[in-house]
Every structure is written in structure tokens, then in C-alpha cells.
N, C-alpha and C positions, 0 to 999 in steps of 0.2 A: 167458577171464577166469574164474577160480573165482567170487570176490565180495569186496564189502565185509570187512576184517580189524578195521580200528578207525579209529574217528575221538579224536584228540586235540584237546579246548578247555580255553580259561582258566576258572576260577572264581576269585569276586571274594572266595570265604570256604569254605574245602574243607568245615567242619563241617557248613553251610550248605547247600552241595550233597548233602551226604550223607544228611542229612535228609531230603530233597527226593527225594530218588530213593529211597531205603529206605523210608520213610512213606507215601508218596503215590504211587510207583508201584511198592513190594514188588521192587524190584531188588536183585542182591544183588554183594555185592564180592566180585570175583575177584583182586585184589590191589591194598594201600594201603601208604604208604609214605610214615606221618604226618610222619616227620619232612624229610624229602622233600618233602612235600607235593603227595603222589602221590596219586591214586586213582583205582582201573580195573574197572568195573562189568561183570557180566554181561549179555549182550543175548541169550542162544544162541548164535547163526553165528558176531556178532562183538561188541567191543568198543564199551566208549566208558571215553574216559581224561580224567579232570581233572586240571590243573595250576595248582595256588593263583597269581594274578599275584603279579606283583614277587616270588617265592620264589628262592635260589638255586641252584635244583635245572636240573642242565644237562642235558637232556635229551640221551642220547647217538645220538638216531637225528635226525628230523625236531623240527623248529619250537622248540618245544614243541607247537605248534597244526601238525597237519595229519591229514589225508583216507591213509588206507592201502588199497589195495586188492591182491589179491593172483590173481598170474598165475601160467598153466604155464612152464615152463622157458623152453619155444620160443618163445611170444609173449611172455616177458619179453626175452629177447636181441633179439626183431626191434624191440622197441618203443624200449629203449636205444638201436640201432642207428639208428632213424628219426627219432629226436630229437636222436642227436649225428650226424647227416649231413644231415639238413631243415629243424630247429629248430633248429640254434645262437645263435640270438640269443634262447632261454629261459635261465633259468637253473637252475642244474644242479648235485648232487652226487650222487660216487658213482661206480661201484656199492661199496657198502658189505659187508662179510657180519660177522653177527651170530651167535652160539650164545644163543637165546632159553629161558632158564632160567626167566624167570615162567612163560610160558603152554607149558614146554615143546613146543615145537615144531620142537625142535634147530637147526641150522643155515639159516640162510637170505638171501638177497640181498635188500638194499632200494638203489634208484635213485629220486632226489628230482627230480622239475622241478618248478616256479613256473607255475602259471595265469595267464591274463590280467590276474587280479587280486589276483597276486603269492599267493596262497593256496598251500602248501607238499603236492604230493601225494606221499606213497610209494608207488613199484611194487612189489612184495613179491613176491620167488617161494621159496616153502618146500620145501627140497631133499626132503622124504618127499610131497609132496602128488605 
């Protein structure tokens, strides 16, 4: 496992949120996308993304709301693998590949399963890491 990439949640007022995190804890944005009703703060390592509720911004990866973490090549393949021959009764999409132009990161695979409690995680494996 490399580590944590980004965690995506709802905000109930993205100004709101903004505030909030820029004022009170000096965070700073790494990309927004007001009309969107995007916004994706810096943490260092990793992300954290807001998504205004009820916006109709489609998120073209996960959830809108979900946990990313991000694997090497091999234990991304063995983990797909162990999910779609162990777990089949999770649910599942993917595997997906993306050319990731925000955080530049170029090309990379994300594989979605659902937790226990249906909570939407990405497995991420970034073809340069």
C-alpha cells in the first residue's frame, strides 16, 4: 500500500465549508470548481474533496463520497483479483483508467468495491508511482 490519496464528502454549503477550512484551519485549495460545486483541499500526502449535496455535478470516478487509497501495481491486480474470485457478493466497479489532469498524476486505474456498510472505497494504482 503506498497510502491514503483522498477522501471525498458532502458539504451541506461549499462557501461554508470553505471558510471553515481556510480560516480556522489555514488549509489551502488545490482545486475548486465553483460552478461544479467542487472543492479539493490540500492535506500534503493527500486530499480531501467536497461535494456541495443535491449539486448536479456527476462525479466521473467514485460516489461522489468515497475513501481512495492508493496501491503498487501488483497488489492492486492481486486485490482486484481476490475480490472478483472471494468476494463476489460485494459490489463492484471497474477497473476504470483515468488520465488525471487536476493533480496531474497522468494515467491511472481505480477499482471501486462497497464496505460492509456500503461506504464506496477506490483502489488507485498510479502508473508512475
Amino acid at each position: 500500500m503506498v497510502g491514503l490519496n483522498h477522501v471525498f464528502i458532502k458539504s451541506n454549503n461549499l462557501d461554508n465549508t470553505f471558510k471553515f477550512f481556510k480560516d480556522v484551519l489555514e488549509m489551502n485549495i488545490f482545486y475548486s470548481s465553483w460552478d461544479d460545486k467542487i472543492l479539493i483541499l490540500d492535506c500534503g500526502a493527500s486530499y480531501i474533496g467536497f461535494i456541495e449535496k443535491h449539486s448536479k455535478t456527476d462525479h466521473p470516478a467514485g460516489g461522489p463520497c468515497h475513501i481512495a487509497i492508493s496501491f503498487e501495481k501488483i497488489t492492486h491486480e492481486k486485490l482486484i483479483q481476490k475480490i472478483q474470485s472471494n468476494h463476489s457478493h460485494l459490489k463492484t466497479r471497474g477497473p476504470v483508467e483515468f488520465d488525471d489532469a487536476i493533480r496531474n498524476l497522468g494515467n491511472f486505474k481505480a477499482f471501486f468495491v462497497n464496505d460492509p456498510d456500503n461506504n464506496e472505497i477506490e483502489l488507485m494504482c498510479i502508473e508512475n508511482q
